[in-house]
N, C-alpha and C positions, 0 to 999 in steps of 0.2 A: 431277178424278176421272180417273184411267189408262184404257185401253183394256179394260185388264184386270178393275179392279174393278165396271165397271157389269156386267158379265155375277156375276158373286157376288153383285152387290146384289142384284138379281133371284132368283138362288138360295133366296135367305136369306128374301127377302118372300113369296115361294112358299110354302117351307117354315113360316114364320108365320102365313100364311091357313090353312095346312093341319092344324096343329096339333104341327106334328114340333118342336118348338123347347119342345115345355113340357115338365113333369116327368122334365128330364134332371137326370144326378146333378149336384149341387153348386148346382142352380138356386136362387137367391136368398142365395147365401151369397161372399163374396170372395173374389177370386183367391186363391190360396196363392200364401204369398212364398216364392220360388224364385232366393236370391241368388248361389248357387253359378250359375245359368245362366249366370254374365253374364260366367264367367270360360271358357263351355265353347262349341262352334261350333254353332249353330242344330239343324242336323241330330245332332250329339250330345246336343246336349237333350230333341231331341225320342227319341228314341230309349234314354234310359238313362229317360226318364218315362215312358214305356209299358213297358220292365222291372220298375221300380219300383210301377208299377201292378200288372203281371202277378206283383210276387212274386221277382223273379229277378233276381239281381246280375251285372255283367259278368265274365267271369274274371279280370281283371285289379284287380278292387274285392278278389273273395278272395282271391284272392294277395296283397294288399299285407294283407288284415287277419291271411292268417295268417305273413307275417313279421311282421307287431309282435309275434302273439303269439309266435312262435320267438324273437324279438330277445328278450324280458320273461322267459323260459324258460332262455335259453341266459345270462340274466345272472343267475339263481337259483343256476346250476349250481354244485358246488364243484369235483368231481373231473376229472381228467386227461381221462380216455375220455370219460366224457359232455358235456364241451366241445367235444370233437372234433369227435364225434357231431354233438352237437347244430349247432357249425356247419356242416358239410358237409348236415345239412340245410336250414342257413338261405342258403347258397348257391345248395342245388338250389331253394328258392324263390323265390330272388330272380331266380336266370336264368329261371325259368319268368315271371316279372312282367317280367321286359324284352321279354319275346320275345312275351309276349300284346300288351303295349305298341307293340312294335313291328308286329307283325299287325295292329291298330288302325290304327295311322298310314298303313302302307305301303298300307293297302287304304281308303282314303279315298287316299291322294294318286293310287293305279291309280284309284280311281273319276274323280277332275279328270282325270288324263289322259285316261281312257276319253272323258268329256264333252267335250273339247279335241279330241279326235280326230272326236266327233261333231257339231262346231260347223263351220258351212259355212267358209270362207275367206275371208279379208276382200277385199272389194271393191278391187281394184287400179284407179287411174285411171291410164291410162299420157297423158300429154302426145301427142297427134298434133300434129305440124305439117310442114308441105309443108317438100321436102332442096332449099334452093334450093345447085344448087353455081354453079360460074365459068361450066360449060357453059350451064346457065339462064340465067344472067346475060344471056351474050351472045346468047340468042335472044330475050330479051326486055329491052331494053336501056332501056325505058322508066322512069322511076323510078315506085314507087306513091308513098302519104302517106305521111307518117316515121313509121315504124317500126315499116312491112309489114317483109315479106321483103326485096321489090324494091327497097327503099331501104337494104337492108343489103349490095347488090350495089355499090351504087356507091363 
């Protein structure tokens, strides 16, 4: 058991004497399989499932549902103009889903930097050892045991 998780465990047994742990939703019913997680990063799971709870899709879920349907729309069409049309809107939605996509990413990878920048610096061990030069040498002319200093004078 980690450092970490005996203070939880505790948590949890508190909470279980206490009664906070019973008549929560979903209690006695099984996990929901959730196989898309496994393809998305922890903190995005968690995070599009509390959307999902709340109701509320990401901008970048809408935008891609409504290029399909532009794409499904723009492939009905027959006439000249409203091909046009219709692609220069399926354009302005797609750059709009790159750019939310990319908003996503670049602000998670600013978030690691931000934690990189707030992570201490790692422990430098610098090597000390005593500068024996010629001059030491010669004031101490003794040899030590092989393979002091003083035996690398001689």
């Amino acid at each position: 058991m980690s450092w970490l998780s005996r203070p939880v465990e505790r948590q949890i047994q508190k909470a279980r004497l206490k009664g906070q742990l019973q008549g929560l939703e979903g209690e006695g019913k099984p996990l929901p399989d959730r196989p898309g997680d496994a393809f998305v990063s922890p903190g995005d799971a968690v995070g599009f499932r509390i959307m999902a709870q709340a109701g509320v899709l990401p901008e970048e879920i809408v935008l891609k549902k409504a290029v399909a349907t532009q794409r499904e729309h723009l492939a009905a069409l027959t006439g000249e103009a409203e091909r046009k049309a219709a692609t220069t809107e399926l354009a302005r939605l797609e750059m709009r889903q790159a750019i939310a996509e990319e908003v996503r990413c670049s602000s998670c990878a600013e978030a690691q930097r931000e934690r990189a920048a707030r992570r201490p610096p790692p422990i430098v061990h610098r090597i000390i050892r005593p500068s024996w030069s010629a001059a030491a040498c010669r004031r101490f002319p003794q040899a030590g045991p092989a393979g002091s200093p003083r035996a690398w004078c001689r």
